[in-house]
N, C-alpha and C positions, 0 to 999 in steps of 0.2 A: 752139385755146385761147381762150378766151372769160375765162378768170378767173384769176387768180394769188393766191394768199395767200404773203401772207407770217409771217416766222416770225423776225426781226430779222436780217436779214442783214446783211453788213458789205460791204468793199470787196473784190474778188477778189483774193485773197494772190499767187496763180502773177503779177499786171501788177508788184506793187509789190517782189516778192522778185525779177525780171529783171533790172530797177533798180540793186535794192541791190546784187546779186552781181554785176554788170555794174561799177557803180563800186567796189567793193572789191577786183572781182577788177584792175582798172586803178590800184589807187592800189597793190598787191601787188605790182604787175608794175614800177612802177616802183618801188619798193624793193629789187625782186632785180635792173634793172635799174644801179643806183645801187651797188648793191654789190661787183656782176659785172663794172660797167669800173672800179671803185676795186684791184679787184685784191682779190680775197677771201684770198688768201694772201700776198698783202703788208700790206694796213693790219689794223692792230692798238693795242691800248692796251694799259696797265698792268691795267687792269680787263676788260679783252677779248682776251683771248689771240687766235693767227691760229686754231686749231681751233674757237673758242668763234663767231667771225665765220665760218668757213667753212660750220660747222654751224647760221647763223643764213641764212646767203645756199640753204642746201639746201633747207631745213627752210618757208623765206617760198616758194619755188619750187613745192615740193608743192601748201602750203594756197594759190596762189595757181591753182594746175592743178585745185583743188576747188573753187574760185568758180568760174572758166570754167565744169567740168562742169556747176554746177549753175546758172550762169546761162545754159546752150543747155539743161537740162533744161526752166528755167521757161518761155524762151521758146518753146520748141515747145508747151509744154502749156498757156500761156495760151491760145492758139486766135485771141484777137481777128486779130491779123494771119496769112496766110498761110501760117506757115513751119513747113517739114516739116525730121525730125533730117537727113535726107538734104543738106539746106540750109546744115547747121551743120558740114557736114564737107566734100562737093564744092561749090567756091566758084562762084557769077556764074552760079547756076541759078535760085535765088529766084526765086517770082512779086511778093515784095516788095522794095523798094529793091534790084535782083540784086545793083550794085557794092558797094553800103556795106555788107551785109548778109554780098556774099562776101565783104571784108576782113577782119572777121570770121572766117569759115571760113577764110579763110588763116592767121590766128594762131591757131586752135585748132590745126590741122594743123603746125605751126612746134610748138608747144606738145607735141601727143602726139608726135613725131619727138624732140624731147628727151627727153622722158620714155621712150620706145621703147629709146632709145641709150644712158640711162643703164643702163638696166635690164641691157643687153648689151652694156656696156661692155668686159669682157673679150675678149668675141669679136669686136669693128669694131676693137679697136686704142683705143691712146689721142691717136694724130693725127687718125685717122677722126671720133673722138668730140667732139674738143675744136672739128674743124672745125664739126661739126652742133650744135658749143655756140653759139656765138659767131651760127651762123646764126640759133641760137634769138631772139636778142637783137630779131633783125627784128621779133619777134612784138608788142612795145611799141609803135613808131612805127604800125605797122598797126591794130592796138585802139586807138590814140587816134584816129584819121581814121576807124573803125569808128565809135566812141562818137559822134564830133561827127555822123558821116553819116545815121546809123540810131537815133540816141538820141533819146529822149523830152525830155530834157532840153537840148539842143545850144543852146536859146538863153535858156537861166533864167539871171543872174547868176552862182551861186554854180557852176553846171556850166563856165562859162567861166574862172574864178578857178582851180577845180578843176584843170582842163586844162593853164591857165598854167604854176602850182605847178610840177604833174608835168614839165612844160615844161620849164623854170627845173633842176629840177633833177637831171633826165640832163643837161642841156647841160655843168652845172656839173659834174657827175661826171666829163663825158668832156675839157672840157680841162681837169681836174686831170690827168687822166693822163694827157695831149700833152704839157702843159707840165714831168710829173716824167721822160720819156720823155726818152734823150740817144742820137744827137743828135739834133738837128734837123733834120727832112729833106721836102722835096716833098711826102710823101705826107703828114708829117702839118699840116704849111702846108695842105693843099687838106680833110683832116677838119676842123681845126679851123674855115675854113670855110664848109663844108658846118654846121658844129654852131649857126651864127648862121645862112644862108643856107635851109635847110632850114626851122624855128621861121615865119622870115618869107614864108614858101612856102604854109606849111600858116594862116597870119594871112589873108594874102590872102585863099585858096581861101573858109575860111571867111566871111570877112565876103561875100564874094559866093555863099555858098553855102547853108548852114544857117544860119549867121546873117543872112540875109534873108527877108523874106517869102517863101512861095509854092513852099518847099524840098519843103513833103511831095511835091507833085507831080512837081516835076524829078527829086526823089530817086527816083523809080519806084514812087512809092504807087498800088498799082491804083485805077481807075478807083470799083470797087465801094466802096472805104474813101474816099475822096473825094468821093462824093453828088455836093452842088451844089457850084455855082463861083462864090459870094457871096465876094466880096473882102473883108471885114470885118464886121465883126460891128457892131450898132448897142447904144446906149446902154440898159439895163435904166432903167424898164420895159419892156416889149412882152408884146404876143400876135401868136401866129401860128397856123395853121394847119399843118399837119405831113400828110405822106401815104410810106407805103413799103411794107414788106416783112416779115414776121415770119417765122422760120426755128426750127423743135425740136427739137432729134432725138430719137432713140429710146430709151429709156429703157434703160438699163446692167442689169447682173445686179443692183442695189443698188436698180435704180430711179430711179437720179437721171439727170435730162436737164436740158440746158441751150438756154437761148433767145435768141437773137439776133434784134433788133430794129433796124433802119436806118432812119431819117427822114429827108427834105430838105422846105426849108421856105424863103419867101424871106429869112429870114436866117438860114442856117445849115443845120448837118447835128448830125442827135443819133444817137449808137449807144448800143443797151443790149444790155448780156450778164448774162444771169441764169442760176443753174446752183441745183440743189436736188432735190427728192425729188417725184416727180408723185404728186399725188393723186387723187382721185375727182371726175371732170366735167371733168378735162380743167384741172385748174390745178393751179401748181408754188407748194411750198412751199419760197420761197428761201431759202439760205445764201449764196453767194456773191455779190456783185455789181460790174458798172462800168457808170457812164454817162459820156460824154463829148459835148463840144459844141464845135461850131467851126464853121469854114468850110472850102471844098474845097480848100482852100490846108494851112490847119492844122485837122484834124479834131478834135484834143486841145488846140484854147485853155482850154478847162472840162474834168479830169477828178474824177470824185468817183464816191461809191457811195449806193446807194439808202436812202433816210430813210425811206419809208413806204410802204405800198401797199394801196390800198383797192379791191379789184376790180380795172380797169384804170385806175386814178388812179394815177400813181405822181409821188412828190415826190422830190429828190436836192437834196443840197450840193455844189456842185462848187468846184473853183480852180481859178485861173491860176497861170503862174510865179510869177508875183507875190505869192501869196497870199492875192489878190483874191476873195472869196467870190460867187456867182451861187445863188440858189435859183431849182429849175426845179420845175415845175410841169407832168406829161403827161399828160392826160386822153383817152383811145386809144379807140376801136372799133377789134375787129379782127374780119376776115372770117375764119371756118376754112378756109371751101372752098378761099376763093381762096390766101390765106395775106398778103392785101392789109391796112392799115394806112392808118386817116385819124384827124383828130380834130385837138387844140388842144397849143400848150407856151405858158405863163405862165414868163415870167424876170423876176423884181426880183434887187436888189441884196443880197449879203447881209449876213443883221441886220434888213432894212426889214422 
């Protein structure tokens, strides 16, 4: 591939809908978890009957079971990372992040076992069922250590506030109902607890964990998504040089194929995924796109999608957490034969 036109393409939807359904389906999960130790057929109001809240605690369950689905639908088909559906169901197989990724596939699997259960309810019994309910519950604590472990987001502000919240308020759900609970007994002395002891468990981990530098790696980010091992990023402006690897595949029944691009450079790592309709001579008319930029610690300090593309010039806006703007600038030769990648990146600041 020698040339790409473009055709305005925007940011690749499958990265930014994982995301979204990722954090909805967690802010869901604690809603029905919130509900579920408040006792769904105990609390009630004047203007909320117990059936009206029962039918509200089922109903947040479901749509919360169709975020999940469709947040391991995006993430398997966004492609950038490694992960096959196979991944999203048998846990700690991953060639990406295995542990945080299978935490994950253990709360889906928590998650379709309830669903399973409710479904044949009549025939496990309603002790059976109520056990595999209550199990289900686990599935909350597990997608939140999933979200911080393997999320894109684990060290932005507002993901941490997030987390908190959610934090805050199962704890408070569950000793409301220790505390309405009579009597008073050992086991629930050692919950109650566990309900402060636990929060300040999962604080540590993190602050030594995802919220520190250098987590993409420890977390079990393959080697290939990690390039170079430039420890930070320096000050825009710069120019660099840039050399790697350019990947295509074969064009679908529709015709559309998609490109993946990998550079390391001495300050940083740049990934491009571009996906579109191949044309004549061997260039893609893009639709979709991601760029991202970082280093081999965090490979996604800068994500954004492609601004422009002139041959092989391509310009992007990227962010940080922060909302820090970087305009890039990648001016590429690329070899067919070989499938080899050299050429220049320009980063200012953006605006400048």
């Amino acid at each position: 591939m020698s040339t790409l036109v473009a055709a305005g393409g925007s940011a690749t939807a499958f990265w930014y809908l994982t995301r979204g359904t990722g954090i909805v389906a967690l802010l869901l999960l604690t809603l029905v978890v919130v509900l579920g130790v408040s006792g769904v057929t105990r609390w009630r109001t004047e203007r909320l009957p117990r059936f009206v809240v029962a039918g509200l605690h089922r109903n947040l369950t479901l749509l919360a079971i169709a975020f999940v689905v469709a947040h391991v639908v995006t993430t398997v088909a966004d492609g950038y990372a490694p992960v096959r559906l196979r991944d999203a169901v048998v846990p700690f197989l991953s060639a990406y992040r295995p542990v945080w990724l299978g935490l994950g596939a253990v709360a889906f699997d928590l998650l379709l076992a309830l669903t399973v259960t409710s479904l044949l309810r009549a025939r496990v019994g309603l002790r059976t069922w109520r056990a595999l309910h209550w199990l289900a519950y686990a599935a909350w604590p597990v997608a939140l250590v999933h979200s911080l472990g393997s999320g894109s987001d684990a060290r932005v502000g507002w993901m941490r506030l997030f987390g908190a919240v959610c934090t805050l308020l199962v704890g408070a759900a569950v000793l409301r109902r220790l505390a309405n609970g009579s009597p008073w007994t050992a086991a629930r002395g050692t919950a109650a607890a566990a309900v402060v002891l636990v929060p300040l468990l999962v604080l540590v981990w993190y602050r030594g964990g995802p919220g520190k530098p250098g987590w993409a790696a420890r977390a079990g980010t393959p080697s290939a998504l990690l390039g170079g091992k430039s420890a930070s990023l320096p000050a825009p402006p710069f120019t660099s040089a840039v050399h790697g690897r350019i990947v295509q595949s074969r064009p679908d029944a529709t015709g559309t194929v998609t490109v993946g691009i990998d550079l390391v450079s001495t300050v940083g790592t740049t990934h491009v995924w571009l996906r579109g309709q191949s044309v004549a001579g061997g260039g893609v008319r893009v639709r979709d796109s991601r760029i991202a930029f970082g280093t081999g610690a965090v490979p996604n300090a800068y994500v954004g999608e492609l601004a422009s593309l002139d041959g092989t010039r391509l310009t992007a806006v990227l962010r940080n957490g922060a909302g820090v703007a970087l305009d890039v600038v990648l001016a590429l030769s690329i070899d067919r034969a070989s499938g080899t990648v050299g050429g220049t990146l320009q980063a200012t600041a953006g605006g400048a």
